[in-house]
C-alpha positions as CSV (number, residue, x, y, z in Angstrom):
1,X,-9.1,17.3,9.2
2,X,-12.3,18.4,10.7
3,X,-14.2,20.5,7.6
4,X,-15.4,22.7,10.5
5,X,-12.3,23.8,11.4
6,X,-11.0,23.7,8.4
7,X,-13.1,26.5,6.9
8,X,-12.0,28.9,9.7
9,X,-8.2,28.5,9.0
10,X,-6.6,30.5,5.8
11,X,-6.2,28.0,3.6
12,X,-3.0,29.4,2.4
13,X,-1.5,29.7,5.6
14,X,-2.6,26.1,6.3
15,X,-0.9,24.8,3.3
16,X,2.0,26.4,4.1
17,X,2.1,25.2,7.1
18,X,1.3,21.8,6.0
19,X,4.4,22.0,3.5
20,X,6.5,22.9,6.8
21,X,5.6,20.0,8.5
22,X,6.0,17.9,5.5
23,X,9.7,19.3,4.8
24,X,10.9,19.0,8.8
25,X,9.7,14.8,8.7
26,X,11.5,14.4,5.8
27,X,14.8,14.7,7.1
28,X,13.6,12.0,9.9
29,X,14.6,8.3,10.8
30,X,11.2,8.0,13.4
31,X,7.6,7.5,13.7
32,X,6.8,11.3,12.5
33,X,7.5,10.1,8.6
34,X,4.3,8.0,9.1
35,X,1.9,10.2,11.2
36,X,2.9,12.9,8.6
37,X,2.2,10.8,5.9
38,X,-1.1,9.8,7.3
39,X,-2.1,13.4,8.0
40,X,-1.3,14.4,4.7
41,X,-2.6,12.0,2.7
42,X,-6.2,12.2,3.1
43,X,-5.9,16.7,2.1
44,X,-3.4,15.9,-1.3
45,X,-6.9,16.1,-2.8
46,X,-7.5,19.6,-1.8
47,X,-4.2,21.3,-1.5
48,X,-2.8,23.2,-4.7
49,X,-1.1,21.4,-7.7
50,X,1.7,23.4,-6.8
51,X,2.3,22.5,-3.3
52,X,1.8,18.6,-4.4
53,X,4.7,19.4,-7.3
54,X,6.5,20.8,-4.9
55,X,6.2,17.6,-2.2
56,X,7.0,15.6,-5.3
57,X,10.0,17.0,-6.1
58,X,11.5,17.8,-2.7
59,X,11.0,13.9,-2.4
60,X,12.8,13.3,-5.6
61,X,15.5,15.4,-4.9
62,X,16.4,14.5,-1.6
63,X,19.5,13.0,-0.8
64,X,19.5,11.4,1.9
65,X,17.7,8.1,1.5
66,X,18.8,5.1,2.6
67,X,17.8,1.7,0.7
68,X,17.7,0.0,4.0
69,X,16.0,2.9,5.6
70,X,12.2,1.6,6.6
71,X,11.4,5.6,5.9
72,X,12.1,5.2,2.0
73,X,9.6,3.3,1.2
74,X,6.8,5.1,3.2
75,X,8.2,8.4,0.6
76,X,8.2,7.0,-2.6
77,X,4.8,5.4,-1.8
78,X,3.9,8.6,-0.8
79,X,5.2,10.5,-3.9
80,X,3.4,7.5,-6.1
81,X,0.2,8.9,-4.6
82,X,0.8,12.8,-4.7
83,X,2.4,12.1,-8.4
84,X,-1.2,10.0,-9.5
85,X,-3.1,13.6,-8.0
86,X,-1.2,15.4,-10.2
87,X,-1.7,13.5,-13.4
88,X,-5.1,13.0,-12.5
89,X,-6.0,17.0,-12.1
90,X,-3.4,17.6,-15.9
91,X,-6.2,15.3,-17.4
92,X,-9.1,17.2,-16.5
């Protein structure tokens, strides 16, 4: 996201928003997993350990994946990453 615009926006409201758009595509069998993915892959650094906990364990919990789903994947890959941030900012 554009840091210019991103220092106007209220960075809680953003994250929330962010964890809104994140729960609605994980319910979804389409292209949206992916463009969500990719939009939220490049601000895991910057969001708040507990938003990231959070995406981690709404993806862990979730019920609803199929092994021959071409979604599942693009989650636990996903979760991989969010899961290394987390580690990474428990060993700091």
């Amino acid at each position: 996201m554009n840091k210019q615009l991103m220092k106007h926006l209220d960075p809680m409201w953003t994250e929330d928003m962010l964890i809104y758009g994140f729960r609605y595509c994980l319910g979804r069998l389409s292209y949206s997993v992916a463009v969500c993915i990719d939009y939220l892959t490049p601000l895991v650094p910057y969001m708040h350990v507990e938003s990231l906990k959070l995406i981690s364990r709404e993806i862990s919990e979730y019920r609803h994946f199929k092994e021959d789903d071409f979604t599942t994947k693009d989650w636990f890959k996903f979760k991989e990453f969010v899961d290394k941030e987390i580690e990474r900012r428990n060993a700091s």
